[in-house]
C-alpha positions in Angstrom: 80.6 88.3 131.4 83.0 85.8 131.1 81.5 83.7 128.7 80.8 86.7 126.6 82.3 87.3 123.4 83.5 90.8 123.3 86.3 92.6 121.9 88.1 96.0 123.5 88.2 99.1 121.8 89.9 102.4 122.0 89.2 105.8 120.9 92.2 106.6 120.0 91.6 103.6 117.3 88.4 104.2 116.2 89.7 105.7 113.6 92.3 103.5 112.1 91.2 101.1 108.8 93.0 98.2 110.2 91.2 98.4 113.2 87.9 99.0 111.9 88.1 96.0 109.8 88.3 94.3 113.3 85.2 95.3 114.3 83.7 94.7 111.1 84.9 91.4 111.4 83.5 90.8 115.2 80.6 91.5 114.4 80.4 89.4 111.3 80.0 92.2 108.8 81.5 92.5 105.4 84.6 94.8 104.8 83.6 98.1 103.8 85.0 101.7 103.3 83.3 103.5 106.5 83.2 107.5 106.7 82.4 109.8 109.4 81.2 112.9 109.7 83.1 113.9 112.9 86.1 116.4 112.1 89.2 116.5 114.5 89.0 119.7 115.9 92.3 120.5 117.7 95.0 120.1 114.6 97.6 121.7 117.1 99.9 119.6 119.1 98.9 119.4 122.9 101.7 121.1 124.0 100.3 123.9 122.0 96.8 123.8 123.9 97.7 122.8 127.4 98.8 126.0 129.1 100.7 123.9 132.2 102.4 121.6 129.3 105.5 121.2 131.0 104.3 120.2 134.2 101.7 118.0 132.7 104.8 116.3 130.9 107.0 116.0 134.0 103.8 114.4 135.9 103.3 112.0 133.0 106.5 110.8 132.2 107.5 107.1 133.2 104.1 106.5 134.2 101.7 104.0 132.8 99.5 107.3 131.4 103.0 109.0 129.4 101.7 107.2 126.0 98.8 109.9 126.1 101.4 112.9 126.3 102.2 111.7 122.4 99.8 112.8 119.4 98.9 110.1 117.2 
């Protein structure tokens, strides 16, 4: 897939206007206001749902996966 044009995208981003005026723009569609009709469920911060927080934390931290510990 070398030669194929593509573009990466995360989840995380999906939702983010600057970002989906990237993807609006690869694939060579006008700007436009885009609404969905998924809700975030979980308004609490993760430490708040994850009953082994702590541990998760001290597992995490200074690896390459400690970004996701962090609510966006």
């Amino acid at each position: 897939f070398k030669s194929t044009r593509h573009t990466v995208i995360y989840y995380e981003e999906i939702s983010k206007p600057k970002k989906i005026m990237e993807i609006l723009k690869f694939l060579g569609l006008k700007p436009r206001e885009l609404t969905s009709r998924h809700v975030k469920i979980h308004t609490k911060p993760l430490s708040e749902h994850v009953h082994n927080w702590q541990e998760v934390n001290n597992r995490l931290k200074g690896t390459e996966f400690e970004v996701f510990l962090h609510d966006s």
